[in-house]
C-alpha positions in Angstrom: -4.7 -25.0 -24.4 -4.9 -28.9 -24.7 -8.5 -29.8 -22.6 -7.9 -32.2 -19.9 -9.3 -36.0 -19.8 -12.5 -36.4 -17.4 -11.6 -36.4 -13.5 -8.4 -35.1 -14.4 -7.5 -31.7 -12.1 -5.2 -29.1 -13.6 -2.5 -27.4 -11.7 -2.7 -23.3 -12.1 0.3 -21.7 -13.4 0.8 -18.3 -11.8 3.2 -15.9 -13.7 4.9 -14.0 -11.4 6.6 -10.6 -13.0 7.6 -7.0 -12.1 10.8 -5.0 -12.7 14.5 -5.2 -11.6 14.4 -5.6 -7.8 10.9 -5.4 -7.3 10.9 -8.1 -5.1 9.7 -11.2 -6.7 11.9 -14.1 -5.0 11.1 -12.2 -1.7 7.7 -12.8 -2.1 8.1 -16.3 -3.6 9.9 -17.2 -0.4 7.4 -15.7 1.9 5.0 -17.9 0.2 6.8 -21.0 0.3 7.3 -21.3 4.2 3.7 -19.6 5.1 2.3 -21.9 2.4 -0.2 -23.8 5.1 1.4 -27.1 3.5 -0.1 -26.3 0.1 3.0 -27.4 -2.6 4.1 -24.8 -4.4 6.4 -25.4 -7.8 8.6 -23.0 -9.3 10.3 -22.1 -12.7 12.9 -19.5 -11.9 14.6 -17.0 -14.6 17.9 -15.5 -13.9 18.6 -12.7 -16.4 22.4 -13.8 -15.5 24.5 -16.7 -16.5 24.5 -16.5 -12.3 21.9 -18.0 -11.6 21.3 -16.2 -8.2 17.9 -16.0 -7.7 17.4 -20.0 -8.5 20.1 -19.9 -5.7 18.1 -18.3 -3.4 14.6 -20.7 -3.4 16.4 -23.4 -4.2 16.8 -24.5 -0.3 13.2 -23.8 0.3 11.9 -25.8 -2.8 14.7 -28.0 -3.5 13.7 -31.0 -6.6 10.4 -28.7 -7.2 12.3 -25.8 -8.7 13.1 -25.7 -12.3 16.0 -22.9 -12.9 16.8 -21.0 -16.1 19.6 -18.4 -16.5 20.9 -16.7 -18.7 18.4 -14.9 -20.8 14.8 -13.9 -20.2 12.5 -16.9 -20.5 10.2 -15.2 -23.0 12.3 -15.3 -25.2 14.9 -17.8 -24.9 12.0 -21.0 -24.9 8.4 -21.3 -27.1 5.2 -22.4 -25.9 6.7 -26.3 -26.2 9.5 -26.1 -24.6 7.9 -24.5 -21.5 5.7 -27.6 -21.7 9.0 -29.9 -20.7 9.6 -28.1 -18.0 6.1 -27.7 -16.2 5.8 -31.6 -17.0 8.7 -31.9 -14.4 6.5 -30.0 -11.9 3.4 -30.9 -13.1 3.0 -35.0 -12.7 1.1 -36.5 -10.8 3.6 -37.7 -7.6 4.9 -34.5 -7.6 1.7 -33.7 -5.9 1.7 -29.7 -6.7 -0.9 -27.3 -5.9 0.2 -24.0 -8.1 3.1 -23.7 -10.1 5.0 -20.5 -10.3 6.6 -19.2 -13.3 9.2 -16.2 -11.5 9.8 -14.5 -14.5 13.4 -12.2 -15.2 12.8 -8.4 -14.1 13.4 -7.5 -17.8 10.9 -10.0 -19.3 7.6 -9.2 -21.1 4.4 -10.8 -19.1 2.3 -10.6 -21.9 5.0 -13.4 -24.1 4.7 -15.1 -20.7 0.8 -15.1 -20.2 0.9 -16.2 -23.9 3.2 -19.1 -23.4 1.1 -20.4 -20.9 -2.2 -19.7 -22.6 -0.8 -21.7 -25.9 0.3 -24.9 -23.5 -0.5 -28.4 -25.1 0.4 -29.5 -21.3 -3.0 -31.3 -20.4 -2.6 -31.2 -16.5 -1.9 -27.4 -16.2 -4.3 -23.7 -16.7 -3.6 -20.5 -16.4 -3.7 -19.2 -13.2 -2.8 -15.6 -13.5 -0.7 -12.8 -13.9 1.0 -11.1 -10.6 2.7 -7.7 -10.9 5.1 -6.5 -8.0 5.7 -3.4 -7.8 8.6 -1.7 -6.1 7.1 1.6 -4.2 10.2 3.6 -3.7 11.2 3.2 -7.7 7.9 3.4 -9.4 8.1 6.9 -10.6 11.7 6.7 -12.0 10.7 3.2 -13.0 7.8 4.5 -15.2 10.1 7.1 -16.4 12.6 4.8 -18.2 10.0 2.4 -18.9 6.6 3.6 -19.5 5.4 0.0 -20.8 5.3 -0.8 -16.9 1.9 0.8 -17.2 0.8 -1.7 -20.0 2.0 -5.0 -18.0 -0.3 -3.6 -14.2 -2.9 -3.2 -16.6 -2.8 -7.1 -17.8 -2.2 -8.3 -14.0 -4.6 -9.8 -12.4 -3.3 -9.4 -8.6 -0.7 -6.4 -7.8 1.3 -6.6 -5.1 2.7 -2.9 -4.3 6.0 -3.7 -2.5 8.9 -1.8 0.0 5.9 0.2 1.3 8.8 1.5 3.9 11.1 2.7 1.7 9.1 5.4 0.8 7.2 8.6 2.5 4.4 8.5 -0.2 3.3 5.3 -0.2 -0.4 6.4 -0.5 -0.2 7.9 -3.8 2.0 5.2 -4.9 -0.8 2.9 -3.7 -3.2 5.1 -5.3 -1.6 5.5 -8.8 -0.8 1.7 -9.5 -4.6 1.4 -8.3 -5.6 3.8 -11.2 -3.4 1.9 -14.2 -4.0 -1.8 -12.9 -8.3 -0.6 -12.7 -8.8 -4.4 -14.3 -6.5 -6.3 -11.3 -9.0 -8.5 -9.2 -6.6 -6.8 -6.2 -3.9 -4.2 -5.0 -2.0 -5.3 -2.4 0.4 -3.4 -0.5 3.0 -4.9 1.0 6.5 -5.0 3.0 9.0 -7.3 2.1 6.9 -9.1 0.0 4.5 -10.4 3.2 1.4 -11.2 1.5 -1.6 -13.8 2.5 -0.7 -16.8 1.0 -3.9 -17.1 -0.4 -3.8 -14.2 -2.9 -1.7 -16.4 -4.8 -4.5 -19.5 -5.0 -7.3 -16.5 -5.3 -6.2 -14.3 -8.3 -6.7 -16.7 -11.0 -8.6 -14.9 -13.8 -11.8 -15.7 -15.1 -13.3 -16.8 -18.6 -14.1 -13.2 -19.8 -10.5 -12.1 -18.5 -8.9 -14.9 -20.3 -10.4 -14.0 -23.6 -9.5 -10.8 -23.4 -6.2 -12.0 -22.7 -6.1 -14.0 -25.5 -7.3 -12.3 -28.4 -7.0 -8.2 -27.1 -4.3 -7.7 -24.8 -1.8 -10.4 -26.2 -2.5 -9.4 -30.0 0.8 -8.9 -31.4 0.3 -4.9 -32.4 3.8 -4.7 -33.2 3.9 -7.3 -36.0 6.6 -6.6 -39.1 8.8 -5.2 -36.3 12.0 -7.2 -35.4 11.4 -10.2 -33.1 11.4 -8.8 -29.2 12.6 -5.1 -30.5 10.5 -3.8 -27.7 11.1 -5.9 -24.9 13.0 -3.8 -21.7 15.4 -6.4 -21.8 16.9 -5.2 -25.3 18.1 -2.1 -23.7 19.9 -3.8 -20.7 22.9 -5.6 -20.7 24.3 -8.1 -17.3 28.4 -8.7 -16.1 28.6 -12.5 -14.5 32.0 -12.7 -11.9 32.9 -15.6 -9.7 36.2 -15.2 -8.0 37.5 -18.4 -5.8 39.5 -15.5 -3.8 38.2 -13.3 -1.7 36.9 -10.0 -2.5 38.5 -7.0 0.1 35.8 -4.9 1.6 37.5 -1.9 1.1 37.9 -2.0 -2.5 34.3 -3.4 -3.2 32.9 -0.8 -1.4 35.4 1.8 -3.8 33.7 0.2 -6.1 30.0 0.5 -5.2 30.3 3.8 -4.3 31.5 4.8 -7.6 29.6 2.6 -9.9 27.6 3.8 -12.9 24.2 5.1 -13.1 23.4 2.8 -15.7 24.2 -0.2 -13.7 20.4 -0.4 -12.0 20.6 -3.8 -10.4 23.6 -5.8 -8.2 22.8 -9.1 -6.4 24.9 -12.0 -5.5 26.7 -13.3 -2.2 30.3 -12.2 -1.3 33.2 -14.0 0.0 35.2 -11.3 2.6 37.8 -13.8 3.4 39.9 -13.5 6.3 38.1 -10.4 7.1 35.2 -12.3 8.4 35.7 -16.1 8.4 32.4 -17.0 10.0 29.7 -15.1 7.1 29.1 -14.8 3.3 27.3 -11.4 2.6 24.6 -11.4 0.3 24.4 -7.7 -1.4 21.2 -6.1 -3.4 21.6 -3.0 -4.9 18.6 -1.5 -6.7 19.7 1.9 -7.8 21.3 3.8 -5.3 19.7 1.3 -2.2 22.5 -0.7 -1.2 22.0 -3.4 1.6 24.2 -6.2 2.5 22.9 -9.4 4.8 25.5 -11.4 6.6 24.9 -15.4 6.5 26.9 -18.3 8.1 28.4 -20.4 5.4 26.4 -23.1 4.6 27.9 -24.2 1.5 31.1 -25.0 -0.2 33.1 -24.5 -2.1 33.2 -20.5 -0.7 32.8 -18.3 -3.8 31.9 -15.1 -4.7 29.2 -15.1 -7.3 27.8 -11.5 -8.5 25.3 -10.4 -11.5 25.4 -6.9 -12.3 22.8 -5.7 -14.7 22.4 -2.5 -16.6 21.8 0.1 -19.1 24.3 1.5 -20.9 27.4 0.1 -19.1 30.7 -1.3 -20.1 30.7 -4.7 -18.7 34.4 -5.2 -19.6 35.4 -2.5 -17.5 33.3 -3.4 -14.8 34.7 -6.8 -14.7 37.8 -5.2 -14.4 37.3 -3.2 -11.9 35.8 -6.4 -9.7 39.3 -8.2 -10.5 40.8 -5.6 -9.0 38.9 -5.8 -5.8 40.2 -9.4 -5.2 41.9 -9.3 -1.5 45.5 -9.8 -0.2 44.3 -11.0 3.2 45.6 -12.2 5.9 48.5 -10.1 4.8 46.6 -6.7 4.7 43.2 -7.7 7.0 42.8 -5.3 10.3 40.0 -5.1 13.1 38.6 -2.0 10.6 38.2 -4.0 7.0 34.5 -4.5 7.1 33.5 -1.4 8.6 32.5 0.5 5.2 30.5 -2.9 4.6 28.8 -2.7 7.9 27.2 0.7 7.4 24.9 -1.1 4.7 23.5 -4.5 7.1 20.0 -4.0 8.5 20.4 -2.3 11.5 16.7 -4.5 12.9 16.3 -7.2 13.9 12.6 -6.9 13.1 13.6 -7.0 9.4 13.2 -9.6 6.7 16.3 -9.5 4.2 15.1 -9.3 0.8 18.2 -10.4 -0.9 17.7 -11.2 -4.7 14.8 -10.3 -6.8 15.4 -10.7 -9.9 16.1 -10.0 -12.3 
């Protein structure tokens, strides 16, 4: 990393990772408005062509968010390239305090840590790696994907999320304390609601950094095809926009029946004449289903989904969305949304947590 001219302060780059619908842009929200006026930047990855999540800061951050889609960032840039981008955040009238790199749910932190470590950018360090972890789908999570264990050992702060969600949250809490014994700190957490100031705390010091650089981001797998082992080789994502709107009947004919393989669903939903007045976002992790009604605050009114998964045939699932396209007003009634309705929070005490990334 390029050394920076006398008097000159560097801006800490925080990589923020963790799987499918951990929680990440939850937390990076929550951060953003309890911030205490510090300015936070962000480079967002979408794993879709969507670019939801980007979507769903970029009203919070607005000309301080950088947004990629399509691919996960580890792969799809080098070291240079992320330079032009954190030189967008990182200049001087910009006036940023941390930059956050939200990485895709199926990216590799340890290409990301690297990236950053390997910047010629002189006004930016390395602030730190943040896992998020998602409580009520660690075990199956670690399951399908037992290299989650190597990225909580790299973090340096691990934020254990959706602490509601599950009845054993104490040995969850306890395991990801066991595997991430190097993290400066575990936090748990609901709906990503975290002190602020973990983010500005966790950066990593000299000894952890050259570990970083010459251990734990050795390339072990060298003579193997380029990013053979990254999770996102297994994993394939369906992009739909539809300018009509989707009937609630038939989405939800199609949620209920969809795939195992298809792990995550995010995006916002147009229901028409069915309800005039709200967009629905929907997050689907698994089997969790949730949808969050909004007013409409922007036009033109779409319906813009990213499905992502394992094993699943996108054509047919982009089919099958076609075919949930209404015929309202002709065939709305009083009883439409009711199968939708079942999955919106029920309290009022809750926080949505609509897109996390993916």
């Amino acid at each position: 990393m390029r050394q920076p001219s006398p008097g000159h302060r560097q801006i800490p780059v925080v990589v923020l990772a963790g799987f499918l619908g951990s929680g990440k842009t939850t937390l990076l929200n929550h951060l953003l408005h309890r911030s205490g006026g510090s300015r936070i930047g962000a480079i967002v990855n979408d794993f879709g062509a969507i670019e939801i999540d980007a979507m769903a800061v970029a009203g919070a951050l607005g000309d301080s968010t950088v947004s990629l889609g399509n691919g996960c960032l580890c792969c799809a840039v080098d070291a240079s390239e992320l330079d032009g981008y954190l030189e967008r955040l990182a200049r001087p009238d910009a006036g940023m305090d941390v930059i956050v790199i939200e990485a895709s749910g199926l990216a590799e932190p340890q290409e990301l840590v690297r990236m950053v470590l390997a910047s010629e950018h002189p006004g930016i360090v390395y602030g730190g790696l943040v896992e998020v972890v998602d409580a009520a789908e660690f075990d199956d999570t670690r399951v399908k994907h037992p290299e989650i264990d190597r990225h909580l050992a790299l973090a340096d702060l691990v934020v254990v999320n959706k602490l509601d969600r599950t009845a054993d949250g104490e040995r969850v809490l306890g395991l990801v304390h066991d595997i991430a014994d190097r993290a400066a700190v575990v936090v748990p957490a609901t709906y990503g609601r975290i002190d602020p100031e973990f983010l500005f705390d966790c950066r990593p010091g000299e000894e952890r950094i050259g570990q970083l650089s010459f251990d734990d981001l050795h390339d072990h797998d060298a003579g193997t095809p380029e990013h053979a082992g990254h999770l996102h080789t297994a994993y394939d994502s369906l992009s739909f926009a539809s300018e009509v709107p989707l009937d609630p009947r038939r989405l939800m004919q199609f949620l209920d029946s969809r795939p195992g393989g298809l792990y995550r669903i995010k995006g916002y939903v147009d229901f028409g004449a069915y309800d005039v007045r709200n967009r629905y976002a929907v997050h689907a992790v698994g089997r969790f289903l949730r949808f969050y009604p909004e007013p409409w605050a922007v036009a033109p009114r779409l319906t813009q989904l990213v499905l992502i998964g394992s094993g699943i045939d996108a054509h047919a699932l982009g089919k099958e969305l076609e075919a949930c396209k209404s015929d309202a007003p002709h065939t709305a009634d009083e009883h439409g949304m009711w199968g939708v309705l079942r999955y919106v929070q029920g309290s009022e005490d809750e926080i949505p947590e609509p897109f996390d990334e993916a």
